[in-house]
C-alpha positions in Angstrom: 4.6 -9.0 2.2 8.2 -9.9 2.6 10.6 -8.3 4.8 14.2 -7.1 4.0 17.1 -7.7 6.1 18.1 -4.6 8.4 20.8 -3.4 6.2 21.6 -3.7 2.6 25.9 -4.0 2.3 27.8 -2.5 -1.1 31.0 -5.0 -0.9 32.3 -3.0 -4.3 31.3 0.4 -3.3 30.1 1.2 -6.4 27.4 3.4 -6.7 24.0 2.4 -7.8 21.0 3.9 -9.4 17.5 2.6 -7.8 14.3 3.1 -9.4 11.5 2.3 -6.6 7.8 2.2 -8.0 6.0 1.3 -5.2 3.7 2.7 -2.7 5.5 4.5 -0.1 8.5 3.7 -1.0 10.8 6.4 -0.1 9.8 5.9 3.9 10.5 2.0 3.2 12.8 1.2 1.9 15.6 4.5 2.6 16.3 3.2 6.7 17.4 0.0 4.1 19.8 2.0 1.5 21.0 5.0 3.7 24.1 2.8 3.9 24.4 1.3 0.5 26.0 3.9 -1.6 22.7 4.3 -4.1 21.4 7.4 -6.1 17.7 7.1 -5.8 16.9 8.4 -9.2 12.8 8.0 -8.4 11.0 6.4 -5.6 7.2 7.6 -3.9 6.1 9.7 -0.9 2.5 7.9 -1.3 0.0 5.6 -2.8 0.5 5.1 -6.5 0.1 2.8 -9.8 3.4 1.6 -10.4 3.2 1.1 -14.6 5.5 0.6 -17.0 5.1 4.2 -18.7 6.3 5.3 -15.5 9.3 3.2 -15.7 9.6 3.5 -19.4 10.2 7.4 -19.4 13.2 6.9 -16.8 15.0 4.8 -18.2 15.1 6.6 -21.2 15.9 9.9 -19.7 18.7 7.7 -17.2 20.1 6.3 -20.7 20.2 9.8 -22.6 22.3 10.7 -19.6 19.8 13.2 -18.3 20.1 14.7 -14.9 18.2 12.9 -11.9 15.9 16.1 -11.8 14.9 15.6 -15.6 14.4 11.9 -15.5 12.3 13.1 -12.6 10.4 15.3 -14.3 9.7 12.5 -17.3 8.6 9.6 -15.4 6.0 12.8 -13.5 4.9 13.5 -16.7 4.0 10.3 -18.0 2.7 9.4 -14.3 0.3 12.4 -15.0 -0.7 11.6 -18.3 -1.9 8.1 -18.3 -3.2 8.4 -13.9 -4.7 11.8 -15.4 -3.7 14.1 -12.8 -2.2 16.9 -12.3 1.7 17.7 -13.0 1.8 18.9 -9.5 0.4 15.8 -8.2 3.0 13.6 -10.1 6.0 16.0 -8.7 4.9 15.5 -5.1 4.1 11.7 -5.7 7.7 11.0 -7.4 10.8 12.6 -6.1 14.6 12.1 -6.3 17.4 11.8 -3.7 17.5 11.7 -0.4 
């Protein structure tokens, strides 16, 4: 494990896109970036495989300038066709915003 430092400090105030794929990583890591000016575009309520399929199908709905509800919905459906689970599953497991 490592630990983080208690806040995480824009200095350009630019926003920034995060992808989190990591087990619980909404309840980590948002007391972190509450302050940073970020868009969470996906992150995890709860235990899960973080693969690059997952991954894959974000970024490629975040590059055709999808919104953060479809690039949602494409990194739940691969989630849910290579873990082979349900759709619903996927949703609850990977969410958006805050």
């Amino acid at each position: 494990d490592f630990k983080l430092p208690e806040t995480i400090k824009n200095t350009d105030n630019k926003k920034r896109t995060v992808v989190i794929l990591a087990c619980y990583s909404k309840i980590y890591f948002s007391p972190h970036l509450q302050n940073a000016n970020v868009n969470p575009l996906v992150w995890t309520t709860g235990l899960m495989c973080p693969e690059a399929y997952t991954i894959h199908d974000a970024i490629a709905g975040y590059i055709n300038n999808e919104t953060n509800e479809q690039i949602r919905t494409r990194a739940a459906l691969a989630y849910s066709k290579y873990q082979k689970c349900s759709e619903k599953a996927a949703r609850n497991l990977l969410v958006t915003g805050w």
